[in-house]
SEFI-862527 format. One line per field, with one value per residue (C-alpha): residue number from 1; chain; x negated, y negated, z. Coordinates in Angstrom, 3 decimals, decimal comma. Example, Ala and Ser with C-alpha at 12.3 -4.5 7.8 and 13.67 -1.06 7.14 Angstrom:
BEGIN
i <- [1 2] .
ch <- [A A] .
px <- [-12,300 -13,670] .
py <- [4,500 1,060] .
pz <- [7,800 7,140] .
***
This chain:
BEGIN
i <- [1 2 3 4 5 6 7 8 9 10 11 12 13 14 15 16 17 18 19 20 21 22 23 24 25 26 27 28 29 30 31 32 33 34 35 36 37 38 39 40 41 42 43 44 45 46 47 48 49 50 51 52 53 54 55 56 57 58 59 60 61 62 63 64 65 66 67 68 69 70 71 72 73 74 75 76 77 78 79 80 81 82 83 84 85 86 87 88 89 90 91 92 93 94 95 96 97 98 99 100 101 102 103 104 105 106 107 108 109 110 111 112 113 114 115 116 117 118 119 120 121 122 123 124 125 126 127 128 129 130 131 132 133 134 135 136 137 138 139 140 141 142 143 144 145 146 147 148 149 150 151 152 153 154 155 156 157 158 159 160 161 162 163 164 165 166 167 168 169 170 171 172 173 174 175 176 177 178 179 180 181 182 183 184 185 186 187 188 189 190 191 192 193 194 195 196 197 198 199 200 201 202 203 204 205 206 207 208 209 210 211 212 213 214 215 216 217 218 219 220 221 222 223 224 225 226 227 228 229 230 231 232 233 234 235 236 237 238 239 240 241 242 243 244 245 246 247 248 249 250 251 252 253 254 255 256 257 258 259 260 261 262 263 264 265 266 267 268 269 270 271 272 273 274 275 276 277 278 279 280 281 282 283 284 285 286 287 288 289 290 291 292 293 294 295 296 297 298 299 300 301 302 303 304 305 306 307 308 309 310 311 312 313 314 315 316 317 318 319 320 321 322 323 324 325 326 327 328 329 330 331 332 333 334 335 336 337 338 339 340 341 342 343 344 345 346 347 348 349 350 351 352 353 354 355 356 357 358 359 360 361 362 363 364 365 366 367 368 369 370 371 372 373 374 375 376 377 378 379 380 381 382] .
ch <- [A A A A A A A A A A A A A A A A A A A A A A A A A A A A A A A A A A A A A A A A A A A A A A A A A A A A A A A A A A A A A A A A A A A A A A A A A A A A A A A A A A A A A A A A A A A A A A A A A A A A A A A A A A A A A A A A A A A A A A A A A A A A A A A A A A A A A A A A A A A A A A A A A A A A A A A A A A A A A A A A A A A A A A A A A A A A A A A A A A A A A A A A A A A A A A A A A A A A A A A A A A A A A A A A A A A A A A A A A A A A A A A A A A A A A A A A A A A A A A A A A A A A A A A A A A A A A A A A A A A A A A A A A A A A A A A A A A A A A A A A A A A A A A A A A A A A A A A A A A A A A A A A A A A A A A A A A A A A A A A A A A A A A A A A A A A A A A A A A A A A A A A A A A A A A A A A A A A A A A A A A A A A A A A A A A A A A A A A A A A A A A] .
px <- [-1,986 -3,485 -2,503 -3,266 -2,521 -0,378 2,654 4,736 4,938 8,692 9,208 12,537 13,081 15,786 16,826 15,287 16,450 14,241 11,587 11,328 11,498 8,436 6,608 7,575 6,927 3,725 1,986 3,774 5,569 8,847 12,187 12,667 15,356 17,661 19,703 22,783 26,135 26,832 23,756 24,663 22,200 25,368 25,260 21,659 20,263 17,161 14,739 11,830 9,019 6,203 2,846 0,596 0,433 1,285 5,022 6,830 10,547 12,113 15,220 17,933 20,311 24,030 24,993 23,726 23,236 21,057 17,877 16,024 18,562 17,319 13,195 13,727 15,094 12,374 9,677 10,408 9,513 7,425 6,132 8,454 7,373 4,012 4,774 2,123 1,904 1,524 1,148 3,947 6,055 7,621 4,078 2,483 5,896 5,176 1,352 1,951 4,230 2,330 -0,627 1,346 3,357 6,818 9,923 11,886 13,778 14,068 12,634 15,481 15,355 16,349 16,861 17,947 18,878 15,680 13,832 12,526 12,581 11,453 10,814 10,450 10,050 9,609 7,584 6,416 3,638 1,867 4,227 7,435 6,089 6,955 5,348 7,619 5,644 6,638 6,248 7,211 7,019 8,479 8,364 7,350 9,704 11,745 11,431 13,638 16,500 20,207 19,542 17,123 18,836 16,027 16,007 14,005 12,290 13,393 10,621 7,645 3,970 2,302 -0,880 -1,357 -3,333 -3,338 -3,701 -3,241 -2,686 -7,093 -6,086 -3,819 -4,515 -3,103 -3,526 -2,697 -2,278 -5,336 -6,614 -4,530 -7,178 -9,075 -5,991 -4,408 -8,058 -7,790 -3,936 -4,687 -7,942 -6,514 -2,965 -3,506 -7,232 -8,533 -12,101 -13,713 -15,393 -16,118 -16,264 -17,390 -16,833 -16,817 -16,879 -16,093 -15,414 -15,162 -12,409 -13,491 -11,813 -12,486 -11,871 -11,855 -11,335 -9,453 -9,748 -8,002 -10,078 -9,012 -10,574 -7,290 -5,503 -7,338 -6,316 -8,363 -7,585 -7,910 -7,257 -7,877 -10,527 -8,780 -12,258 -12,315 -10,199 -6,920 -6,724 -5,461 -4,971 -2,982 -1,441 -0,047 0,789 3,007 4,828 5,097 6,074 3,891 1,586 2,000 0,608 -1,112 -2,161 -1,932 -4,964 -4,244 -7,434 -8,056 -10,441 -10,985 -10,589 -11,886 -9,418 -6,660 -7,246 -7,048 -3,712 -2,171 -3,188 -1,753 1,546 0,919 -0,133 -2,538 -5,773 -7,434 -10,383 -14,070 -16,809 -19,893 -22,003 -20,585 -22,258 -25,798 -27,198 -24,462 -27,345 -30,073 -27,091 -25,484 -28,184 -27,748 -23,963 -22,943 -20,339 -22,230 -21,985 -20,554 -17,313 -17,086 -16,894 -14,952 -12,313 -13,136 -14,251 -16,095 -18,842 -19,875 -21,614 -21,847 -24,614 -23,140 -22,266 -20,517 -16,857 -15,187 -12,598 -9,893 -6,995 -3,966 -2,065 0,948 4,032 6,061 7,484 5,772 2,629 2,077 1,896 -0,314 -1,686 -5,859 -6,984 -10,218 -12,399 -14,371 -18,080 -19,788 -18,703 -16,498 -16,055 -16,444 -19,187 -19,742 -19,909 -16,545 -14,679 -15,874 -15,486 -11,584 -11,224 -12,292 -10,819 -7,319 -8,503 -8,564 -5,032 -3,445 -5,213 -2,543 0,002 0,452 3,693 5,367 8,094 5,170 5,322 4,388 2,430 3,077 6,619 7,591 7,207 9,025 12,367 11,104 9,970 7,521 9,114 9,404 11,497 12,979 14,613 16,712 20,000 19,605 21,180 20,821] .
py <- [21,258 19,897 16,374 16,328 12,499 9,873 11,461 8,260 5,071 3,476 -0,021 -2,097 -4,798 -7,766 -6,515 -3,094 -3,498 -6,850 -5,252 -2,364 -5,039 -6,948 -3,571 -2,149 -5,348 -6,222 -2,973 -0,637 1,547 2,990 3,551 8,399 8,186 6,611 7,173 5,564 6,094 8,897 10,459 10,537 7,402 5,484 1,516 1,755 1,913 3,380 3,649 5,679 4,138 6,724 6,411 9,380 10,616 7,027 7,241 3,761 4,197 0,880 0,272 -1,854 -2,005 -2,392 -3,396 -6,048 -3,633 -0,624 -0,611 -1,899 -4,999 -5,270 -4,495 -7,032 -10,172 -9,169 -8,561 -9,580 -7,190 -4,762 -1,113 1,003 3,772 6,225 9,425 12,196 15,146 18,388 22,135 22,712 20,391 22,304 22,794 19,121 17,711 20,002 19,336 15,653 15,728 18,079 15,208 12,141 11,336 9,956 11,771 9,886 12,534 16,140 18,787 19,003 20,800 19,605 22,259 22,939 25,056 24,521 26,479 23,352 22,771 19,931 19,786 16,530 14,860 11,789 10,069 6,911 5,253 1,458 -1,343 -0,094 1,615 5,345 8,239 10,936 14,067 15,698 19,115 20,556 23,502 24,178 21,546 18,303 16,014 16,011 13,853 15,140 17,052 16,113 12,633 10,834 11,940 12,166 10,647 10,066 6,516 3,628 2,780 0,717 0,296 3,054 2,763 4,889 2,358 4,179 7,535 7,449 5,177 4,874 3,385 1,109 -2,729 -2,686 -5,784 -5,388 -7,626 -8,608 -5,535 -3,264 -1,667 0,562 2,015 2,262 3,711 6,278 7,470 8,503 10,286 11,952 12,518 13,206 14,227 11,167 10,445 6,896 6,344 2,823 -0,543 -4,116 -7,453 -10,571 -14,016 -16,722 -20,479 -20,426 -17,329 -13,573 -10,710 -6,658 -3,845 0,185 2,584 5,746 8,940 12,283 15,119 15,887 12,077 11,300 9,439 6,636 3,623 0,637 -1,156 -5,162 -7,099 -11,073 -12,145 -14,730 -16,347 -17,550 -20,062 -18,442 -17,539 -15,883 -11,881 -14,449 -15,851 -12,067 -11,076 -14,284 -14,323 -10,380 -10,589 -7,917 -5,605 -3,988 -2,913 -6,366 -4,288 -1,417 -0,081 1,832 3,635 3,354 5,330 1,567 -1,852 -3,922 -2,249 -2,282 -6,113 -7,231 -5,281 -6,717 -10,192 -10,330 -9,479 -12,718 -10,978 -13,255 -12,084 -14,027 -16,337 -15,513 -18,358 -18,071 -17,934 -14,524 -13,200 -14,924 -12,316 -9,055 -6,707 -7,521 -6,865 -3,812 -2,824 -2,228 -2,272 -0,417 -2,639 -6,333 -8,489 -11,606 -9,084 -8,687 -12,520 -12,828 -10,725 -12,027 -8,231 -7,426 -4,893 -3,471 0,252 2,631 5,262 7,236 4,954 1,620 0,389 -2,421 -4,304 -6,951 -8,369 -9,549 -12,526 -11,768 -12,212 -12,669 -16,184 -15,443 -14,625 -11,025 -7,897 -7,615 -5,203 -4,399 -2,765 -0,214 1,761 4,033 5,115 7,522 5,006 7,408 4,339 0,847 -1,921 -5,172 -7,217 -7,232 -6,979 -10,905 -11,979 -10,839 -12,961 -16,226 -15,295 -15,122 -18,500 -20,275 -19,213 -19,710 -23,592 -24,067 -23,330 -24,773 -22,845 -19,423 -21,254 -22,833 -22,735 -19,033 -19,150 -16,402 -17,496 -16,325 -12,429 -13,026 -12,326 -9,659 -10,487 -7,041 -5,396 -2,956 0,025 3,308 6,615 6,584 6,721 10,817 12,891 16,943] .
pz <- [9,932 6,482 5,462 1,507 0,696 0,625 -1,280 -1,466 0,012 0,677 0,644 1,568 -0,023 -0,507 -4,246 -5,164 -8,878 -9,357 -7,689 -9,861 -12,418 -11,663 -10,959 -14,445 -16,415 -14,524 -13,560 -15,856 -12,891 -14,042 -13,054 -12,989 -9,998 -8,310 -4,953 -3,119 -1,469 -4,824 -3,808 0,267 1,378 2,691 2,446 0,338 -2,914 -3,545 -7,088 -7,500 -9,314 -10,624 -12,397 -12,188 -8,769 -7,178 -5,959 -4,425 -3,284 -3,329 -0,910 -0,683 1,999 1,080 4,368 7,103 9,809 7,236 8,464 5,289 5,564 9,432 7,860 5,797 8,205 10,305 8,171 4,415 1,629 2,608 3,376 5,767 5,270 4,198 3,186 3,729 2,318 4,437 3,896 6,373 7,893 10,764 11,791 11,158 12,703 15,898 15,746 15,701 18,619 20,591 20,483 21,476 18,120 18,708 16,811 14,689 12,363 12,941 9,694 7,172 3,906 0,548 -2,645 -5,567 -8,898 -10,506 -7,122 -5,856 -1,871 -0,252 3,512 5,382 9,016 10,669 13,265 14,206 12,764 13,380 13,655 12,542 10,031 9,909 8,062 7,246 6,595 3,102 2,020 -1,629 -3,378 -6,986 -10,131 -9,289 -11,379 -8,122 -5,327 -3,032 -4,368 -4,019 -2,772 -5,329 -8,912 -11,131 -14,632 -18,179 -17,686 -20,156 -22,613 -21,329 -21,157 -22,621 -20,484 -17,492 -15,690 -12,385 -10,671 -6,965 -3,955 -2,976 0,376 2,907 4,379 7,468 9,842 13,882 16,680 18,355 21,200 19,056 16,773 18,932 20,171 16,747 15,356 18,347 17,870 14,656 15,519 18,285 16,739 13,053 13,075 10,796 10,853 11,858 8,491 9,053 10,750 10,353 11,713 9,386 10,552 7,667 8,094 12,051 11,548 12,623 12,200 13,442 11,348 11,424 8,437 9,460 7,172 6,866 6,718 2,838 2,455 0,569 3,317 4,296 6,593 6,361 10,023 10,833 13,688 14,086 16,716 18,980 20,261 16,965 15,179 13,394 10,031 7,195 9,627 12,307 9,214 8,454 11,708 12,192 8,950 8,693 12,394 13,807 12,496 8,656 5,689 4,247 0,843 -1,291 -3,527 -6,504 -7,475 -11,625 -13,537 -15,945 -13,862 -17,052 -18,868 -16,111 -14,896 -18,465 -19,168 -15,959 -16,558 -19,927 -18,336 -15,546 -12,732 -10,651 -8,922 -6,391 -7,945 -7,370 -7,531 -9,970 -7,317 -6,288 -9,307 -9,603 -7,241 -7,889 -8,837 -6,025 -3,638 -5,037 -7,947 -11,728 -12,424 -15,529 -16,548 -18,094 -15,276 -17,842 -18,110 -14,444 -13,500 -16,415 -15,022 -11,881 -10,443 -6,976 -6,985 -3,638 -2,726 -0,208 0,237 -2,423 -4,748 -6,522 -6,147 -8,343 -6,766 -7,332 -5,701 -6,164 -5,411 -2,879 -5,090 -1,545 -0,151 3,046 1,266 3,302 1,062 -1,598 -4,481 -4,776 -8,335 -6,866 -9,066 -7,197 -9,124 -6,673 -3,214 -0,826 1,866 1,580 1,394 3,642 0,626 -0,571 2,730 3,070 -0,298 0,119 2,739 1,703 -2,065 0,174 2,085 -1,072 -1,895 1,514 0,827 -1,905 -0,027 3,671 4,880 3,618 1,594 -0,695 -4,575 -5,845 -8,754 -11,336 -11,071 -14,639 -13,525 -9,752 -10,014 -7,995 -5,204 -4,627 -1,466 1,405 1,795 3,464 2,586 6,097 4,951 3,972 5,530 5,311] .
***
């Protein structure tokens, strides 16, 4: 069984068409298919947003008792689903059972004219997140053939700010990382890459990075220390209700460039003090990029033993303040740093301080008639 990356990710969400809205206008991801009841997903609509190799499905559900409709009472907007990509899907999906996984959908095939197949599975993830296992073969303009109708994208940005998902946020009740670290070390034969524990402001939190062996899968894990006093991870957990995925990191090849593109279109990052910068280089050492541009931008440089990574955050555009985007470039670093990890979390501590409860102001306002969401492919059917 070889698990290549993170094919897609589907999200449900309240209104699928406002988020692909804010998505396109903001981050420059557009609309190249679309799926519903004319399509065979009964009582849901579903849009395919592409840039490079990062895929986000977007779903709706049309009716109370959909499952996206129930994801999103529960949860809000948010991820519902990861999609990995495998070399054979029969064999991962029989694998994956074999070492504990739970079955949620059975291999089924999708093909057409143009000699494209599609093979794809389901089983249970963290949460109630699932991961459906994908397998393709044949042009890759489709996305799964007969149910997501594929179509030319309306004009937009021009830049291609982004070229893959780098890596998934995911936050889990306290006592529940070492189990979730070890299901997919046992089950999908990730590697323990990395792990830290941060304390800031009386707060502590525990984290694990799982990685598949291709190193294009990787799970960044984080549970809140209860011995401590809550925070911003109980925060999550409480208004996500349960564990999920508290950010996505798409992986650019320019963050200068990128961060200044997005923040001419409104997006918000989180705010980083001067002080962050007055020692950058006797922490991490000479950074290419002029450190004045960096704090101007408000950018995070951390290392690894192989090299540098820049990193920013978003705000969460959500009224319960849960998912949210990170911009990464990666310069030689094949994990994470310490630094950063910290600096994240008191950067989120001084937005959560603006707002008291979930239903608080959101800044950015101007861009959110999309709320960014969650969503699922569930409705398809053979």
């Amino acid at each position: 069984m070889e698990i290549y990356g993170i094919d897609h990710v589907e999200m449900y969400v309240g209104d699928a068409r406002q988020a692909a809205f804010y998505l396109g206008t903001a981050f420059g991801l557009q609309v190249h298919g679309q799926g519903g009841p004319e399509t065979g997903l009964a009582d849901q609509r579903s849009l395919l947003l592409r840039e490079s190799a990062v895929q986000i499905l977007l779903t709706s559900g049309l009716a109370a008792d959909h499952p996206a409709a129930e994801y999103v009472q529960r949860h809000g907007d948010g991820v519902a689903v990861v999609g990995l990509e495998v070399d054979n899907t029969a064999v991962a999906y029989t694998t994956l059972l074999a070492r504990g996984a739970t079955s949620l959908r059975e291999p089924v095939t999708y093909t057409d004219e143009q000699e494209t197949t599609v093979v794809v599975a389901e089983v249970a993830g963290f949460g109630d997140v699932i991961h459906r296992l994908v397998e393709r073969h044949g042009p890759r303009r489709e996305f799964m053939p007969g149910v997501i109708q594929i179509s030319e994208p309306a004009a937009g940005p021009d830049e291609k700010l982004f070229s893959e998902i780098d890596h998934l946020a995911i936050c889990v009740p306290a006592e529940q990382l070492e189990p979730t670290a070890r299901f997919y070390e046992e089950v999908f034969g990730f590697n323990r890459i990395f792990e830290e524990y941060i304390e800031v402001a009386g707060q502590g939190m525990d984290s694990k990075v799982v990685q598949s062996p291709s190193k294009h899968v990787t799970f960044t894990l984080i549970e809140p220390d209860l011995s401590r006093r809550p925070g911003q991870i109980d925060d999550f957990l409480q208004w996500h209700a349960g564990a999920g995925v508290q950010h996505i990191a798409l992986a650019t090849s320019d963050i200068v460039e990128a961060v200044g593109t997005l923040s001419s279109r409104g997006v918000r990052f989180l705010g980083t003090p001067p002080s962050y910068y007055r020692a950058l280089q006797d922490r991490v050492g000479e950074v290419e990029t002029p450190i004045e541009e960096l704090q101007k931008h408000g950018i995070l440089v951390d290392r690894d033993h192989w090299g540098q990574l820049l990193q920013i955050f978003t705000e969460s555009m959500h009224v319960r303040r849960t998912l949210f985007l990170e911009i990464i470039e990666r310069r030689g670093a094949m994990t994470f740093g310490s630094g950063n990890i910290k600096a994240l979390y008191e950067a989120k501590e001084r937005e959560l301080a603006g707002a008291e409860f979930p239903g608080a102001e959101l800044p950015g306002a101007e861009l959110s008639g999309a709320a960014l969401s969650g969503a699922e492919l569930s409705g398809a059917e053979a």
